[in-house]
C-alpha positions as CSV (number, residue, x, y, z in Angstrom):
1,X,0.0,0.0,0.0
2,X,1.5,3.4,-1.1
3,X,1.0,6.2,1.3
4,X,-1.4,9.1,0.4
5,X,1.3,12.0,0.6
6,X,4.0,10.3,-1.5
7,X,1.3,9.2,-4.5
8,X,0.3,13.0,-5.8
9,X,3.7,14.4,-5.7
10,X,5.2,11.2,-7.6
11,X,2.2,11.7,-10.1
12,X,3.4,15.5,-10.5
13,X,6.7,15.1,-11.2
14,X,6.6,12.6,-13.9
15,X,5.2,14.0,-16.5
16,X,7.6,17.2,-16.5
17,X,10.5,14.5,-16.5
18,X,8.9,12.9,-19.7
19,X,8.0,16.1,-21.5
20,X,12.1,17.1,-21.0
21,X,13.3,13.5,-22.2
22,X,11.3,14.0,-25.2
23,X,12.2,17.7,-25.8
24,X,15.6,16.3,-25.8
25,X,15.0,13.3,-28.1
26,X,13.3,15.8,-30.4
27,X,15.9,18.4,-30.6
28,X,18.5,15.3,-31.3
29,X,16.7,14.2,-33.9
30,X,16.6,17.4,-35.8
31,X,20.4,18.6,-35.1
32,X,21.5,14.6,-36.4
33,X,18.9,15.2,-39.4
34,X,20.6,18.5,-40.4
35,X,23.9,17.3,-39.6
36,X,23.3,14.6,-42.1
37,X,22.0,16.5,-45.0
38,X,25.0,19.4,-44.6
39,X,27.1,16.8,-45.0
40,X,25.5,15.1,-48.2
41,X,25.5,18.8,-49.4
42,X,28.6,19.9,-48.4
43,X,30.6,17.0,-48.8
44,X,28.8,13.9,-50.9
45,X,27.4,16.2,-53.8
46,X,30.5,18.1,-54.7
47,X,32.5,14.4,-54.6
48,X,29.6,13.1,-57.1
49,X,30.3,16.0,-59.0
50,X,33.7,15.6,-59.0
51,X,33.8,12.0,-59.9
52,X,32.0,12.6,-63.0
53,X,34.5,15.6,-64.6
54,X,37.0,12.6,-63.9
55,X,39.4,13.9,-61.2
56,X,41.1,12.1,-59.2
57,X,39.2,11.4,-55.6
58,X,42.1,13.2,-53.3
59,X,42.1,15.9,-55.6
60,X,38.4,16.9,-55.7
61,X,38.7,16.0,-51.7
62,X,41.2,19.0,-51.2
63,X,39.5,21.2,-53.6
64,X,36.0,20.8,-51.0
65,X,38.2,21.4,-47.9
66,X,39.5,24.6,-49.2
67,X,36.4,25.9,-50.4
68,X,35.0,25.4,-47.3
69,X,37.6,26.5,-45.4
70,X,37.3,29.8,-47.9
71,X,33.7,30.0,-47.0
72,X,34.6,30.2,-43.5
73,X,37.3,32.1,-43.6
74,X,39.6,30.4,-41.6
């Protein structure tokens, strides 16, 4: 038998626990969604593009890693 004053607040608090897990899970899922199609942008599409003028793979590699690095000014 559960005790009267220990059953409301444990009913209370749960939902605000769940609601933040979630919030989380969410936020997760988008970040790893976006992280994934910057890198198909940024990185897959150029080496597709690449491949097909016929240029060697370390060589359209360096060119995407100095355009980005352009880009960002670093």
């Amino acid at each position: 038998m559960v005790p009267l004053r220990v059953l409301p607040h444990a009913i209370g608090s749960h939902p605000k626990l769940y609601a933040l897990k979630m919030l989380d899970m969410i936020i997760l899922a988008l970040l790893l969604t976006i992280g994934s199609l910057l890198t198909w942008l940024l990185i897959m599409l150029p080496v597709d593009i690449f491949g097909w003028l016929h240029f060697p793979n370390w060589l359209s590699l360096i060119l995407i890693v100095l355009a980005i690095s352009w880009c960002l000014d670093d």
